[in-house]
N, C-alpha and C positions, 0 to 999 in steps of 0.2 A: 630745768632749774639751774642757774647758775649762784656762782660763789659768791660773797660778799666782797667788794671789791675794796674796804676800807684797810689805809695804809696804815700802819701800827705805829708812826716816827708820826713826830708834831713837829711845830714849827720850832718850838724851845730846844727840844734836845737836836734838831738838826742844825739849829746855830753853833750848840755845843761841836756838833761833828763837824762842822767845816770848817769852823775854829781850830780842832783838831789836825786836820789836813794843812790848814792854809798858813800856820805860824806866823812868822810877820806879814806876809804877801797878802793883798787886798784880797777880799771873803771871793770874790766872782771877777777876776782879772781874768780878759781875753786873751791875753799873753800866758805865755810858757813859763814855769817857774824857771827860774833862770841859769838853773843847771840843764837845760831842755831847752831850751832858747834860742841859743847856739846853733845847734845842729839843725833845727827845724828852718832858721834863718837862710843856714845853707842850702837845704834842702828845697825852699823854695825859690833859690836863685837857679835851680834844677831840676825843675820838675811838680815843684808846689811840696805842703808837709808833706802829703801821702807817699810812704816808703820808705820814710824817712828813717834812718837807724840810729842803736842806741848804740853810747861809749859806757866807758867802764867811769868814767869821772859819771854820766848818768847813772850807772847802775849804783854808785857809793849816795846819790842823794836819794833813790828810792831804796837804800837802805838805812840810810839814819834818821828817815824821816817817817817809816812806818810803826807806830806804838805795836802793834802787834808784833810788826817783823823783827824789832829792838827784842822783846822779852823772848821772842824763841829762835833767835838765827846762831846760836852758839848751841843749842842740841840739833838743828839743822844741818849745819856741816859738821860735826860728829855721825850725822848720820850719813853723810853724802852728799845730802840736796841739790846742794851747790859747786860748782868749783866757782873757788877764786878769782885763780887767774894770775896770782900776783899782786902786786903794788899800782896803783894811778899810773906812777912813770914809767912804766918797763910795759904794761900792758896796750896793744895796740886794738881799734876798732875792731879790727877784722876777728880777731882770735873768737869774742862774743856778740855775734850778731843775732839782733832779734826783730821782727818790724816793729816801726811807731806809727800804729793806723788808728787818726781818732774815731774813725765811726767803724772798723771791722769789728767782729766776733770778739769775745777775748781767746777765744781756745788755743790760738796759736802762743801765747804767753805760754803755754803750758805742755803744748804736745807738737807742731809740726816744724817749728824755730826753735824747738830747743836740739841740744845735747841727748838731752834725758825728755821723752816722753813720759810723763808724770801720770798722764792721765790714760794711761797703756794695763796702769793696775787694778781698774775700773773697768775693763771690756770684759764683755759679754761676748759667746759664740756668737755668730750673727745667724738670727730665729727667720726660718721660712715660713713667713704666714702660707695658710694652708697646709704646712705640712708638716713643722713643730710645734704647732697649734691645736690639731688635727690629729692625732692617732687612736683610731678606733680600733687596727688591726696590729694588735700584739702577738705575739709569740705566745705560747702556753708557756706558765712557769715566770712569766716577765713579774720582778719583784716591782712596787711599785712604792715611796715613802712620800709621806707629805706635814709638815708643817707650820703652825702659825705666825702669829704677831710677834719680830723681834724687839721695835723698837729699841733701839740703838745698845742693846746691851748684849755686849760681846761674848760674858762670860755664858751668857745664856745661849744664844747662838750656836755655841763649840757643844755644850750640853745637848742642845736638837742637833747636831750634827754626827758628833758620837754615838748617840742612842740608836741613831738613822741608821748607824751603819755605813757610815758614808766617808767622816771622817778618820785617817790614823790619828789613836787616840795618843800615841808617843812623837805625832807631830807639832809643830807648834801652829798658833793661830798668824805668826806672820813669815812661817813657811807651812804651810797646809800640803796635807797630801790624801787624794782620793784614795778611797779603798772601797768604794761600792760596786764596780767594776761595770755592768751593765744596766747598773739600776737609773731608773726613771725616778728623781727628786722634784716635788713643786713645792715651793714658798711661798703661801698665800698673798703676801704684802704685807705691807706697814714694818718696812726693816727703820723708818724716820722715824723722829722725834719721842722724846721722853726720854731718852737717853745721853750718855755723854759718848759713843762710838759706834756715830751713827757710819760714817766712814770707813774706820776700821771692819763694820762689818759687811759693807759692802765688795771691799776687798778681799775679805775673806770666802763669800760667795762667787766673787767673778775669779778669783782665781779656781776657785775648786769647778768654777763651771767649766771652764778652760781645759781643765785635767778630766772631767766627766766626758766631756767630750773625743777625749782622747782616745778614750778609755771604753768607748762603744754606747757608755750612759750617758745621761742630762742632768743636766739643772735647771730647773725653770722659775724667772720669778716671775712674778704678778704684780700690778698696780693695787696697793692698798689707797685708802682714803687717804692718809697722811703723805706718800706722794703726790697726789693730786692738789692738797693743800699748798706743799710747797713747789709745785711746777705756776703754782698761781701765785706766787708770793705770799703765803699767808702762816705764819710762822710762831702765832702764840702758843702751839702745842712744843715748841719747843725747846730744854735747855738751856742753862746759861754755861753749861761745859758742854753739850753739842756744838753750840755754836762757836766757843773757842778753837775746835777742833777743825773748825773749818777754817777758822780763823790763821791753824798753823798750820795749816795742812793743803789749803788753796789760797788763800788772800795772801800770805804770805808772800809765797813764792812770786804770785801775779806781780805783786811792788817790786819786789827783786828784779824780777824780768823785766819788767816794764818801765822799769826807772823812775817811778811814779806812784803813788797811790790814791793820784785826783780821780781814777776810772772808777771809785768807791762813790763816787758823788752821785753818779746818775741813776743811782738804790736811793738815793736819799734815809742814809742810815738805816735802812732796812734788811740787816743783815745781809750785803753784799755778796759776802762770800757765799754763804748759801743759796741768796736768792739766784745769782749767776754761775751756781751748777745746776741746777736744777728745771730753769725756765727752759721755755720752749725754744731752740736754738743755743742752748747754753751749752753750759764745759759737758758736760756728761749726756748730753741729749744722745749724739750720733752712736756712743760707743757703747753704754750702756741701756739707759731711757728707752731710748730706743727698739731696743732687743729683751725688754719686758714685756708681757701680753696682759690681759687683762683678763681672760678667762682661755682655758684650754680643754680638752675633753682627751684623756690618758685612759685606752683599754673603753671599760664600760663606766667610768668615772670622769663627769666637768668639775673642774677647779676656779673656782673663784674667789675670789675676796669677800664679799658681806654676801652675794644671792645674784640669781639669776631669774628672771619671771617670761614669760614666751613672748612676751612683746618685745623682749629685748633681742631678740634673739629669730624670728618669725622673719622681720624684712630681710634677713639676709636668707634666708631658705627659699626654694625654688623646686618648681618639676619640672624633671624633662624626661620623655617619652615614658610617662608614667609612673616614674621613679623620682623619691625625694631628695633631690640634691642638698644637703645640709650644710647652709655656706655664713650661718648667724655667727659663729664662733670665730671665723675669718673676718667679717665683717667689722667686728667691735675691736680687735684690735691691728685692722688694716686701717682705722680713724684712729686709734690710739698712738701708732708708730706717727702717721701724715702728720700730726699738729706738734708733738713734740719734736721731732726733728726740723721745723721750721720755726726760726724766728715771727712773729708776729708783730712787735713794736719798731720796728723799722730800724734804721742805725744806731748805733752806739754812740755813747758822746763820752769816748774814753779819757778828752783830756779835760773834761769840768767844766764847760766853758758855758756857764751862765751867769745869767744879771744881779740875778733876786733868790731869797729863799724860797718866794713861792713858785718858781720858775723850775725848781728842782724838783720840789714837792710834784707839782701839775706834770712833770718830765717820769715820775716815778710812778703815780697815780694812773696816767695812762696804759703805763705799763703793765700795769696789772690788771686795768680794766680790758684790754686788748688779747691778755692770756684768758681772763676768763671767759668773755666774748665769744672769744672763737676755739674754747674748750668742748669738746663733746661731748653728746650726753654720758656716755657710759663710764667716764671719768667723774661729770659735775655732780651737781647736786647739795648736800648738804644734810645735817643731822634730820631723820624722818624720810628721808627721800629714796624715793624708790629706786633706786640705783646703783648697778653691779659692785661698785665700791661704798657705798653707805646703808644699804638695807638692812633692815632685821628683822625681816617678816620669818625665818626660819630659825632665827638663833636666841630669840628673846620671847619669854625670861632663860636668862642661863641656867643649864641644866634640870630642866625642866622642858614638855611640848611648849609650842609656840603658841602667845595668848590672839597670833592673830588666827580668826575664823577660818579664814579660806585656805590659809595656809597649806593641806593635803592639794586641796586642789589647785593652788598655785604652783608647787615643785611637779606636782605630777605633768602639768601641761610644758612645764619648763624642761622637763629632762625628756619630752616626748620632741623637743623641737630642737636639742642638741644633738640630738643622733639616736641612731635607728636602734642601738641595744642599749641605751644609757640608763645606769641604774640607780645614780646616786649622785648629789653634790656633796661637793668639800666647802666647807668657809673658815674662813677667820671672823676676826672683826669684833665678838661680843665674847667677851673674856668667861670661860667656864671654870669650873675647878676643874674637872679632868674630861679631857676627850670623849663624846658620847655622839652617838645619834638620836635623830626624833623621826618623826612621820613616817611611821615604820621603815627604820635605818634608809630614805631616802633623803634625811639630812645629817650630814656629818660634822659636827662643829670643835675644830682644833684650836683654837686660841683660849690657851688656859693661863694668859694674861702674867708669861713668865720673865718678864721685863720689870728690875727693881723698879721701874718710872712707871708700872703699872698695878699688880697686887704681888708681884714676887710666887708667882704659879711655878711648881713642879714643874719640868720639861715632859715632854711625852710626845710620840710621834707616831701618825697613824702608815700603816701597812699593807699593801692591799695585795694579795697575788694571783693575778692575771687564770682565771679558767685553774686555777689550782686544786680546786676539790675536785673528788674522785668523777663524779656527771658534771665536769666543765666550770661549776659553777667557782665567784671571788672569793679568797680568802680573805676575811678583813682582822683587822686583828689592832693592838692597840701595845706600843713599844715603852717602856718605861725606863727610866733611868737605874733602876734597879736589875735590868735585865731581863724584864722579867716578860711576856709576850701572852697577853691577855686576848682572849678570845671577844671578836669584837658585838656578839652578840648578849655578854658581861656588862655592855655599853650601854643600851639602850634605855633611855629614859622613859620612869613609871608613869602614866599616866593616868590623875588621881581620879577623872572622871569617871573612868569606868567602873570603880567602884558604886554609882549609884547608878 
């Protein structure tokens, strides 16, 4: 099942947006705006535009010309962002050089022509399928924490972070400092939309991932549905201060660098900035996107986002000489990393250069028809669908067993074909009041929907310690913001049937 591929911009408010952009200049001029002209002019008496580079007289018209860039480039260089450079007259080509490639990537705007690698705050350890994906064989005593749905709110974030254990709680959230030392963390997904710092907390994760790393531990995220959403463009789950945020925090800068802010046109007002970190081949594909998984198996526990069922999971598994090679949890997200890491819609048309409105529209449309297209299943889908990031056959109704029938029998065939001792999933996805398990604790549901953009849930984070009981067996347990360390069999959800 794939995504709906309908683009959220009409034809009315896209007039509005290229009005926006184009000031006096005709709405779809072939030509360069005329601070961009010049150069490109010379540039093809050498070689054609491509390679063409930016002046600083360029970088001053994609500065007075971007509304966004106008209302936040004075807290911008207070914080850094940018250097100057100086004045028009004193500053020479060479000092800021950035490419002008109408159809490349945009990522070079941002990380491998600049100064400042911007988007170096967003990396991710780089994850070996197979074998950060993959760990069956822990250590006895290996602590193990995992938590839900952040959707974009930070303060909540720091809350499951602190409780985890994981973070110093006397550091700040934009200097973070690990303190779980060799602990194994997973992030279910869904750190996007409903939130206004959806950003902020993804930096706050890749930096502490960085320092786990360091540090002998992990971090691991996962794809929830809401990046699947918007790796396909599709963006009504989210904010009108998320998307500000991207607003100052990526589209910004790109007009800066770019001298330009027509590269906005070929979204067709479709939240640009966002949709161009997050598509396949986008700003944040390689460094981070990328180094997300979509389900993992930690000790005798898989982690996933909404559910796992055995078909999902069955083609990747194999014998050989008699023995079950268990390669589904490899599988799902060695297709996950392949499609986001590659562009899919072909070149870029960085400098605007079309006819018509619906030429933009048809330009943008494809584009999201093309991500979904060639999205795999274990990402697609949609509300009802049986799909590692959409199901609810184990977590619905919330806190409460699951009203679906087969439900025992679907987990059990599912954690039989993740691995040889697997005793339990983890999920997010369907918001509980407080962390419980069902189908006698072989489902574990952590999303207690603690994101003001969702019902404002207590934090809480579940615990699991590796062969910790005295005959080998998990310790599971349930962390609360109070301190307090609940015994996770406190957890488990009553089920009303049994009484008749």
């Amino acid at each position: 099942m794939r995504f709906s591929t309908q683009l959220l911009a009409t034809s009315t408010t896209m007039m509005g947006f290229v009005a926006s952009l184009s000031s006096s200049r005709p709405l779809f001029s072939r030509t360069l705006p005329s601070a961009l002209s010049s150069s490109a002019s010379a540039a093809a008496g050498g070689g054609g535009r491509h390679g063409c580079r930016i002046s600083q007289q360029q970088y001053e018209y994609g500065r007075t010309n971007s509304v966004a860039l106008q209302q936040s480039q004075q807290q911008q260089q207070q914080q850094g962002w940018f250097s100057t450079g100086g004045s028009n007259n004193s500053t020479t080509e060479d000092e800021r050089q950035l490419l002008l490639d109408p159809k490349a990537p945009l990522r070079p705007m941002l990380a491998e022509n600049c100064n400042e690698n911007h988007l170096s705050q967003y990396t991710l350890p780089p994850t070996h399928i197979g074998v950060d994906d993959y760990r069956p064989d822990l250590p006895r005593g290996q602590r193990i924490v995992a938590f839900g749905d952040v959707h974009g709110d930070i303060t909540a974030l720091r809350s499951f972070l602190v409780t985890a254990g994981i973070l110093d709680p006397e550091s700040s959230i934009e200097q973070p400092v690990w303190c779980g030392g060799t602990t194994i963390c997973v992030q279910t997904g869904d750190v996007l939309d409903r939130g206004d710092d959806e950003l902020a907390c993804f930096r706050l994760l890749a930096t502490l991932a960085r320092q786990a790393q360091e540090a002998g531990g992990a971090l691991l995220l996962l794809y929830g549905n809401h990046e699947s959403l918007n790796a396909a463009g599709l963006f009504q789950y989210a904010n009108a201060g998320g998307n500000m945020e991207f607003e100052r925090t990526i589209g910004a800068r790109i007009d800066y660098n770019y001298g330009s802010n027509r590269w906005r046109l070929q979204f067709a007002g479709n939240q640009p900035s966002r949709w161009a970190s997050f598509e396949p081949g986008g700003l944040l594909s390689e460094n981070m996107l990328g180094n997300m998984l979509v389900t993992c198996v930690v000790g005798r526990t898989v982690f996933v986002h909404a559910g796992l069922m055995a078909s999902h999971l069955s083609p990747g598994n194999s014998i050989n000489d008699g023995h079950k090679v268990y390669g589904g949890v490899t599988r799902l997200n060695q297709q996950a990393r392949e499609w986001i890491v590659t562009s899919h819609h072909g070149d870029n048309n960085n400098w605007g250069e079309y006819n018509t409105v619906e030429e933009v529209i048809s330009a943008a449309q494809n584009r999201a028809k093309v991500a979904s297209k060639t999205m795999p299943d274990c990402l697609g889908g949609g509300i009802g669908a049986s799909s590692p990031v959409w199901m609810r056959d184990y977590s619905k109704p919330n806190d409460a067993e699951p009203s679906e029938p087969l439900a025992k029998q679907k987990i059990k065939a599912a954690l039989a074909e993740a691995g040889e001792d697997v005793q339990r999933m983890v999920m997010g996805h369907t918001p509980q009041y407080k962390i419980n398990s069902a189908l006698d604790s072989m489902a574990w549901r952590i999303d207690v929907g603690a994101s003001q953009g969702v019902m404002g849930g207590t934090p809480e984070v579940l615990e699991i310690i590796h062969m910790g009981g005295e005959n080998g067996e998990d310790i599971v347990s349930v962390l609360t913001v109070e301190g307090r360390r609940v015994d996770g069999s406190e957890r488990a959800v009553f089920d009303s049937s049994m009484m008749f």
